[in-house]
KOLDO-571362 format. One record per residue (C-alpha): residue number from 1; residue in three letters; x, y, z. Coordinates in steps of 0.5 Angstrom, whole numbers, plus 500, padded with zeros to 3 digits. Layout:
! residues N
+-----+------+-----+-----+-----+
: seq : type :  px :  py :  pz :
+-----+------+-----+-----+-----+
: NUM :  ALA :   X :   Y :   Z :
...
+-----+------+-----+-----+-----+
***
This chain:
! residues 340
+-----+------+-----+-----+-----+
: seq : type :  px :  py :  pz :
+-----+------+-----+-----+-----+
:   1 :  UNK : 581 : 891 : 344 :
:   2 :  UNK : 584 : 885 : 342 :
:   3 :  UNK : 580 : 884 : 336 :
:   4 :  UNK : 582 : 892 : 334 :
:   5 :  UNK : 590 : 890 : 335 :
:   6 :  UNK : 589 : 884 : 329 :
:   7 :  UNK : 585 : 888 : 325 :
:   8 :  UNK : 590 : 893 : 325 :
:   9 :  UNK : 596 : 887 : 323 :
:  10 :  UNK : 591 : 886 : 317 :
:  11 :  UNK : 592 : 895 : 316 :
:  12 :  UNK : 599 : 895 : 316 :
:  13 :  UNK : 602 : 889 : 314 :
:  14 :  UNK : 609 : 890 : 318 :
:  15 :  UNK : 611 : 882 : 318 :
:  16 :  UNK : 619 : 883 : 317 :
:  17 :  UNK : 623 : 880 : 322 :
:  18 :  UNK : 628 : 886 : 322 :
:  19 :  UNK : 631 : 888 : 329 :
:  20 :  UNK : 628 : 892 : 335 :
:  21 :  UNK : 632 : 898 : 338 :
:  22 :  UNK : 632 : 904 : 341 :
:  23 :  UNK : 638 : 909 : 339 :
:  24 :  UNK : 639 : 915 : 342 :
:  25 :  UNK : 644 : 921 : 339 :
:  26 :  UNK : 649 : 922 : 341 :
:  27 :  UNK : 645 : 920 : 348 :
:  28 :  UNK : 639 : 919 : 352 :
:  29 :  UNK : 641 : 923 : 359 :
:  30 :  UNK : 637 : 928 : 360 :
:  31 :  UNK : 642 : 934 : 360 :
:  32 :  UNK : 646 : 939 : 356 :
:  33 :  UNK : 644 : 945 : 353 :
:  34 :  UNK : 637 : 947 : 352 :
:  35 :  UNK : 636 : 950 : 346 :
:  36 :  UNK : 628 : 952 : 342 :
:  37 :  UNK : 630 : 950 : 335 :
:  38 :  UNK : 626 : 947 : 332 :
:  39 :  UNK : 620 : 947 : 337 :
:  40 :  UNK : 620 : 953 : 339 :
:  41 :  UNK : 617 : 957 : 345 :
:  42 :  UNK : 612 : 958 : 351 :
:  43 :  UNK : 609 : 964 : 349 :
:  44 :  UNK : 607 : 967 : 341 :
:  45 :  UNK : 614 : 969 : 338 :
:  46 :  UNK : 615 : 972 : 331 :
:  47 :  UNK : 621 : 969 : 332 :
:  48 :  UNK : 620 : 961 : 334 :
:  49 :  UNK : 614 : 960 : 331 :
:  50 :  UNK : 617 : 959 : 324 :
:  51 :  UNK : 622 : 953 : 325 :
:  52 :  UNK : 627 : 948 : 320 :
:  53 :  UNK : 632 : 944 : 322 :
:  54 :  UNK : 636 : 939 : 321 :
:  55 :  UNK : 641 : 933 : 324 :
:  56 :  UNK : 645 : 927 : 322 :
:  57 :  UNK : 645 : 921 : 325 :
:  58 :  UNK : 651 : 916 : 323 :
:  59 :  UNK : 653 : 909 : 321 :
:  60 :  UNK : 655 : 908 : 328 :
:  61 :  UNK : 649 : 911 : 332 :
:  62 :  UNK : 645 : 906 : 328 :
:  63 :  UNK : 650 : 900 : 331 :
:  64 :  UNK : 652 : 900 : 323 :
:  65 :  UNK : 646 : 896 : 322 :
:  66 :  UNK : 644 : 894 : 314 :
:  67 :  UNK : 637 : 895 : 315 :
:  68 :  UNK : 632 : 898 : 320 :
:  69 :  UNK : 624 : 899 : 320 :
:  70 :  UNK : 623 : 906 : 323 :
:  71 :  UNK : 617 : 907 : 327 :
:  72 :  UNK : 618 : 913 : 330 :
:  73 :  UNK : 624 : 919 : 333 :
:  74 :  UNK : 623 : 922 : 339 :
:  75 :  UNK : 626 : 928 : 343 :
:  76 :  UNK : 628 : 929 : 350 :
:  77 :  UNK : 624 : 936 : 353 :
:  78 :  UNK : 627 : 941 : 359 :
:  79 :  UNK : 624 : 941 : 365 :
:  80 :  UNK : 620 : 937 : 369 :
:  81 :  UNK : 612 : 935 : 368 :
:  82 :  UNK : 608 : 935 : 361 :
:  83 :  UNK : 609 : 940 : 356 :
:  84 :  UNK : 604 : 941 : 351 :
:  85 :  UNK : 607 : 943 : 344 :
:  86 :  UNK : 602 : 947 : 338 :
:  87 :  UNK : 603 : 947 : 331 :
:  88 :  UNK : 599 : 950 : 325 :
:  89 :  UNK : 603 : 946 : 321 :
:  90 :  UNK : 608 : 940 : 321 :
:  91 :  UNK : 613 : 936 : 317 :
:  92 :  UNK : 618 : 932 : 319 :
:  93 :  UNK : 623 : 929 : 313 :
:  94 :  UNK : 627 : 923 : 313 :
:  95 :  UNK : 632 : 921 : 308 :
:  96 :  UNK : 639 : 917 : 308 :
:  97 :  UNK : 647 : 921 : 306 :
:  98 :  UNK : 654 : 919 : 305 :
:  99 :  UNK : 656 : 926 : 307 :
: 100 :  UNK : 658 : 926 : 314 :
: 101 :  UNK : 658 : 933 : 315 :
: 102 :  UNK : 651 : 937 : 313 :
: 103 :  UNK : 651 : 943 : 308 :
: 104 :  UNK : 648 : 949 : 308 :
: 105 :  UNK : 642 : 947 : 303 :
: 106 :  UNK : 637 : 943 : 306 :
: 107 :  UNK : 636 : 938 : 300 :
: 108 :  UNK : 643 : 938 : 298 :
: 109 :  UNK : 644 : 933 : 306 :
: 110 :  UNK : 637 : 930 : 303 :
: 111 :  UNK : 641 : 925 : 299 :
: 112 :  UNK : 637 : 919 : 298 :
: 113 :  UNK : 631 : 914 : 300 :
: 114 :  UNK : 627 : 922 : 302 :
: 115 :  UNK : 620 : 920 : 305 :
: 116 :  UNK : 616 : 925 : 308 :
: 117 :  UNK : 613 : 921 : 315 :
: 118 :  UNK : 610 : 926 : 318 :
: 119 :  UNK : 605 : 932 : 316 :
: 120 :  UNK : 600 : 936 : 319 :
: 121 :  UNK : 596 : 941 : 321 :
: 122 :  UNK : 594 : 943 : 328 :
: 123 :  UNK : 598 : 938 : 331 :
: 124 :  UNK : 599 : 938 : 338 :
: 125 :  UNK : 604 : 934 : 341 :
: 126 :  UNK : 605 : 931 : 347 :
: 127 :  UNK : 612 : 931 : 351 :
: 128 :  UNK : 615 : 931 : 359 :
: 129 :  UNK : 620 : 934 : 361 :
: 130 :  UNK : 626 : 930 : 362 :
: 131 :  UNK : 624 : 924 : 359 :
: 132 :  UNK : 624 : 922 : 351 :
: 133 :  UNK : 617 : 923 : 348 :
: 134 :  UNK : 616 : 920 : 342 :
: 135 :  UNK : 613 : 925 : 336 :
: 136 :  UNK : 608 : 921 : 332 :
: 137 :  UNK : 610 : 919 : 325 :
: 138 :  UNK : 605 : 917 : 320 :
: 139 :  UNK : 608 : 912 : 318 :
: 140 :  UNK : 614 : 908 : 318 :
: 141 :  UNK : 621 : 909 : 315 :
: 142 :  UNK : 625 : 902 : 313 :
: 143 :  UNK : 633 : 905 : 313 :
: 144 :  UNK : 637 : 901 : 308 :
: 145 :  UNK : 645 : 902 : 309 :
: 146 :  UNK : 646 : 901 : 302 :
: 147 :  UNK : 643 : 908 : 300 :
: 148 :  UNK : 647 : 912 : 306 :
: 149 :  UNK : 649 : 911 : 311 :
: 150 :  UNK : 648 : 916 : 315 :
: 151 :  UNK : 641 : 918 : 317 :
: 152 :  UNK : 638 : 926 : 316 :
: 153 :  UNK : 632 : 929 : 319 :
: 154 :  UNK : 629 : 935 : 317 :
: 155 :  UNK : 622 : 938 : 321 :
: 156 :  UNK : 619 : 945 : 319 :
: 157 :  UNK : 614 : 947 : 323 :
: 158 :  UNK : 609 : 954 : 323 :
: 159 :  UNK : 606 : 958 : 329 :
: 160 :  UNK : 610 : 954 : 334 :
: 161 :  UNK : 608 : 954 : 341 :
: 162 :  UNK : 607 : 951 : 348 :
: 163 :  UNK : 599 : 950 : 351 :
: 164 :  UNK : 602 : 947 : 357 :
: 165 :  UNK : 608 : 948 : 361 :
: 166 :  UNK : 613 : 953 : 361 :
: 167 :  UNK : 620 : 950 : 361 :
: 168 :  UNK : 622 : 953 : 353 :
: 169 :  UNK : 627 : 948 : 349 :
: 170 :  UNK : 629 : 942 : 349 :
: 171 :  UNK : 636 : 937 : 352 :
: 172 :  UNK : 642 : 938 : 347 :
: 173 :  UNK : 649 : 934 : 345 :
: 174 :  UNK : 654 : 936 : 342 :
: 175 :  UNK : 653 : 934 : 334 :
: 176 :  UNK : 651 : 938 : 328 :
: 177 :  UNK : 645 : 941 : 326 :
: 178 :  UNK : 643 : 946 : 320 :
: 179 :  UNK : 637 : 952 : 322 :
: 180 :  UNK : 632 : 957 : 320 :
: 181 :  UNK : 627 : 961 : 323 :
: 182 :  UNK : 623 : 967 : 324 :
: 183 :  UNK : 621 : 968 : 317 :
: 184 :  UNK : 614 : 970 : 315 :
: 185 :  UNK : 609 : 966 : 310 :
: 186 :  UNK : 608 : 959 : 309 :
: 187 :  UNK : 614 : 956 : 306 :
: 188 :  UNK : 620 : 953 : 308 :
: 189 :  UNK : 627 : 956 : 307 :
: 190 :  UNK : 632 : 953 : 303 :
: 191 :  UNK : 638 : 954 : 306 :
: 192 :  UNK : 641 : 956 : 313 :
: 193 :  UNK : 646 : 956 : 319 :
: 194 :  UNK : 650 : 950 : 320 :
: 195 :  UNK : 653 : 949 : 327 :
: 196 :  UNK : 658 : 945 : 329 :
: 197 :  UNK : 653 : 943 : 336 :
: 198 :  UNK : 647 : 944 : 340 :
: 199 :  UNK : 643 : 940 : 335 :
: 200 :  UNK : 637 : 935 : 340 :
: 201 :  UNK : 638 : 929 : 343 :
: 202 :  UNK : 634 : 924 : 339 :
: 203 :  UNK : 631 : 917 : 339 :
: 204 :  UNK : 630 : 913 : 333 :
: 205 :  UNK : 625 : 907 : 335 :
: 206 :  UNK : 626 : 901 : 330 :
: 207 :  UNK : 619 : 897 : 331 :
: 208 :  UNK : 620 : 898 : 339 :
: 209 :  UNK : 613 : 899 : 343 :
: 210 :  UNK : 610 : 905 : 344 :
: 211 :  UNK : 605 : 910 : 349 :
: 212 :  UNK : 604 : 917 : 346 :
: 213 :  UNK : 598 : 923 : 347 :
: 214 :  UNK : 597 : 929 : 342 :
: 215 :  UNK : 591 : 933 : 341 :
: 216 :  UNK : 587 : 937 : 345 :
: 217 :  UNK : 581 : 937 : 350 :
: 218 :  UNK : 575 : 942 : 351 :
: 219 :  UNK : 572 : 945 : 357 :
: 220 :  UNK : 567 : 942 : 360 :
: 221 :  UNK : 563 : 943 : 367 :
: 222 :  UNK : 569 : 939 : 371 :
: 223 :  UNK : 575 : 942 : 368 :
: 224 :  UNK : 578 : 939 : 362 :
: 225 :  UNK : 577 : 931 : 361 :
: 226 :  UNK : 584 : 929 : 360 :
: 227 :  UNK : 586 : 922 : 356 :
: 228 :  UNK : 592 : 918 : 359 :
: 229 :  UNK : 595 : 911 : 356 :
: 230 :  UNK : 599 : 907 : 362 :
: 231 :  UNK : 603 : 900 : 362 :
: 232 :  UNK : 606 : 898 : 356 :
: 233 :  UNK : 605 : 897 : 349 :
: 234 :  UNK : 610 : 890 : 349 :
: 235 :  UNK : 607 : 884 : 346 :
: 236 :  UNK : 604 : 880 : 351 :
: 237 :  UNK : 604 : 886 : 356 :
: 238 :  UNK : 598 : 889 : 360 :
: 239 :  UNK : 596 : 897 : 358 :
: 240 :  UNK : 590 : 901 : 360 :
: 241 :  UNK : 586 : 907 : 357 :
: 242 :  UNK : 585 : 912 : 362 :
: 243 :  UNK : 579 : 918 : 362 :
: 244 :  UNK : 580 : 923 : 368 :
: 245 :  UNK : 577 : 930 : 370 :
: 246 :  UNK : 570 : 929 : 366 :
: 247 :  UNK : 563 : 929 : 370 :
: 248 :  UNK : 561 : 924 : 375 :
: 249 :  UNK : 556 : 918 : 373 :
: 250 :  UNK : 556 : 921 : 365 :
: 251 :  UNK : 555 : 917 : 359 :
: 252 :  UNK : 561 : 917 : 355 :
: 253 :  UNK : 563 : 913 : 349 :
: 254 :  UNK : 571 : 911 : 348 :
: 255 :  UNK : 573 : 911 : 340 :
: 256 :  UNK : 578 : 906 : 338 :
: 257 :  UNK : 581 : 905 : 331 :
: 258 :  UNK : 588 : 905 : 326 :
: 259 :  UNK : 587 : 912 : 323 :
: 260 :  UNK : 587 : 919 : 326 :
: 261 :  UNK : 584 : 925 : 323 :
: 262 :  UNK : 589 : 928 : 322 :
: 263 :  UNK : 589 : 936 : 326 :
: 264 :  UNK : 582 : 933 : 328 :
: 265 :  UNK : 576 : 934 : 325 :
: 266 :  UNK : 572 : 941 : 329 :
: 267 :  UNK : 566 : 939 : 333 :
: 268 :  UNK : 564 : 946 : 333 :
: 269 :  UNK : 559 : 946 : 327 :
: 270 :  UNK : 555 : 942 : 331 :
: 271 :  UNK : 555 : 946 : 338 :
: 272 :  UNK : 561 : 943 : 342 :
: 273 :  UNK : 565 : 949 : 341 :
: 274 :  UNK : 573 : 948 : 342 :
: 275 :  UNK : 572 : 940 : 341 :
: 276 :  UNK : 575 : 935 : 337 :
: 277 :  UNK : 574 : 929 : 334 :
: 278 :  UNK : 581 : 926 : 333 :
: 279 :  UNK : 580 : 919 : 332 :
: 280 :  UNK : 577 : 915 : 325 :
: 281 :  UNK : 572 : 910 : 329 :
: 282 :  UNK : 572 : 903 : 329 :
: 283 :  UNK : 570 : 900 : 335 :
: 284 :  UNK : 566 : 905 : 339 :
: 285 :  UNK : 565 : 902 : 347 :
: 286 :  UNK : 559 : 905 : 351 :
: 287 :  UNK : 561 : 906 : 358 :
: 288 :  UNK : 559 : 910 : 364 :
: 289 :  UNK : 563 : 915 : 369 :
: 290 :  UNK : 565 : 914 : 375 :
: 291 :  UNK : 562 : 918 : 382 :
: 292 :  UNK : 569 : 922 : 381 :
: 293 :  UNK : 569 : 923 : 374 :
: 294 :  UNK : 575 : 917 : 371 :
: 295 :  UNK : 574 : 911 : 367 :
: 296 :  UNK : 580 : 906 : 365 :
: 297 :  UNK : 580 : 900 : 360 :
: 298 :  UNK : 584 : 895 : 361 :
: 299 :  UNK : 588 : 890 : 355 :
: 300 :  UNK : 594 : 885 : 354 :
: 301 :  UNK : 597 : 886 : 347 :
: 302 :  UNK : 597 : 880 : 343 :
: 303 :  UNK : 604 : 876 : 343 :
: 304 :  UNK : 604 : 877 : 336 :
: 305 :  UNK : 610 : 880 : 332 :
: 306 :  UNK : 605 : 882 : 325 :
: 307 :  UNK : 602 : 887 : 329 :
: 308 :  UNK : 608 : 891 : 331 :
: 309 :  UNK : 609 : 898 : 329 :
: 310 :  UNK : 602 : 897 : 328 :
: 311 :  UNK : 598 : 905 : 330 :
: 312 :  UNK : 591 : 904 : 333 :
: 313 :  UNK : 588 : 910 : 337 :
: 314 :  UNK : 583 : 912 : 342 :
: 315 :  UNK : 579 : 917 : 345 :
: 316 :  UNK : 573 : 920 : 350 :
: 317 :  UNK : 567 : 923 : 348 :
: 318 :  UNK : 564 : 925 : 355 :
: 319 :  UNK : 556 : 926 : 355 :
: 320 :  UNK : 556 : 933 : 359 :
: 321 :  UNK : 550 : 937 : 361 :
: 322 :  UNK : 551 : 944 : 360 :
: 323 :  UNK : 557 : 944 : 357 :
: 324 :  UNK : 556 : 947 : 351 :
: 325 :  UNK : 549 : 946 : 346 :
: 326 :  UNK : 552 : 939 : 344 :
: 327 :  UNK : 552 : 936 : 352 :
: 328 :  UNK : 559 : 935 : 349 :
: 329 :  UNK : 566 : 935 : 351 :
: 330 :  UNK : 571 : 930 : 348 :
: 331 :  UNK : 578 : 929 : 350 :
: 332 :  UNK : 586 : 929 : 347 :
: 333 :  UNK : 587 : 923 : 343 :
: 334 :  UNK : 593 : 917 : 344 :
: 335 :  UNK : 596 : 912 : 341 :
: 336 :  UNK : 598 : 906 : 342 :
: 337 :  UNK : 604 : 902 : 338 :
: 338 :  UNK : 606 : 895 : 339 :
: 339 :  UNK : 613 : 893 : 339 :
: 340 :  UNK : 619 : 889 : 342 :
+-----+------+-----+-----+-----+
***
């Protein structure tokens, strides 16, 4: 494991000294309003699935810093325990802006320095009620005051819906945000609704450590097997890769490596119908399942700074007999980013 954290140093090239902070807009309490905009709701809606969004963060928010190294957001779910958000497709756009109001023209507040960080289809995003979840961008973000002071996130998500949990909506605050929904097709609309509050509380991470699981699981003979990721992703600290819910005293293989397949790559073509595989190997560990079914892999992350914002993942393929034709049942995926 440890080799894999320097391997992903050499991948990602991340060695600037910029500063590492979590901000949170315009707070990080779990309270406020609940709004489903732009992540939708529980059940299959022709209103919520098809969302856009906007909302601006300051100078100030961002403690008037001249540069940052964004690595991910993050957003604070309603409700208590886990919520599993689905989406046919995902984009999430980052971008800088003088103005210190939105407009109703989605690109006229997409000012400068515009970067897509996160596209996907058949994305699954895990998040726990009443605590900041953290969403998944592919790549970084480097935030230069000079080109805007203040920061703008756009997402757009298709056929949105919860999986898992039943609280709908996520914690608001008074800012503004710009919104559509509930159009039909594929594209984004280009223009809105600007309201003056119950935008969503944010977390904008710069080069901070991070735990996070997306995907989803397949039935298999002892329920679905479920991946978790424990301790902490600090330089020098101690996390675990954790498999619960497979098959006692089974064959099982992690799959670790610094690309994800994004949407997953369907394992039904070769007869594990409903799995997949979410993660792009590098290292592949044989183990074994315990008598109730678990497995957990320690690892200390190196003291390293080259390998912050770093993205390496994993995730439990279970040889499980009479699950499927394959014998096969894989789990959730997740990511472990290193950081101060």
């Amino acid at each position: 494991m440890k080799h894999l954290l320097l391997t992903a140093t050499l991948a990602t090239g991340l060695l600037s000294p910029l500063t590492a902070q979590d901000f949170y807009v315009p707070d990080n309490a779990p309270s406020g309003g609940c709004n489903v905009i732009p992540f939708g709701v529980n059940t299959v809606s022709t209103t919520w699935s098809n969302q856009i969004y906007q909302t601006m963060a300051t100078a100030a928010d961002l403690g008037n810093s001249a540069v940052l190294n964004i690595c991910d957001l993050s957003f604070i779910s309603c409700g208590t325990g886990l919520q599993v958000n689905s989406y046919d497709s995902i984009e999430i756009t980052l971008g800088q802006t003088n103005a210190t109001t939105l407009s109703s023209t989605f690109s006229a507040n997409l000012v400068s320095n515009v970067q897509t960080v996160l596209v996907a289809k058949n994305f699954h995003w895990h998040n726990y009620g009443a605590q900041f979840s953290r969403i998944g961008l592919q790549k970084d973000y480097l935030y230069i005051a000079a080109q805007g002071a203040n920061l703008v996130v756009q997402i757009c998500v298709t056929n949105g819906r919860k999986l898992v949990g039943g609280t709908t909506g996520h914690y608001t605050g008074a800012r503004q945000r710009l919104y559509n929904f509930g159009w039909t097709g594929s594209v984004c609309p280009t223009t809105g609704t600007v309201g003056s509050s119950a935008a969503l509380k944010w977390g904008i991470h710069a080069r901070t450590a991070g735990l996070t699981e997306f995907g989803t699981w397949c039935s298999g003979t002892n329920g679905n097997a479920a991946l978790t990721l424990g301790g902490s992703a600090q330089l020098g600290q101690n996390l675990s890769i954790n498999l619960a819910s497979a098959p006692a005293t089974r064959p099982a293989w992690l799959v670790i490596g610094v690309a994800e397949i994004p949407g997953g790559f369907d394992l039904s073509l070769i007869g594990a119908t409903g799995c997949y595989q979410y993660v792009s190997p590098a290292i592949v560990l044989g183990l074994a399942t315990s008598g109730t079914g678990t497995h957990s892999l320690g690892a200390t992350v190196p003291n390293n700074a080259a390998i912050i914002c770093a993205r390496i993942y994993a995730q439990y393929f279970i040889n499980d007999n009479g699950a499927n034709s394959a014998n096969l049942t894989t789990t959730n995926y997740g990511r472990i980013m290193p950081g101060n």
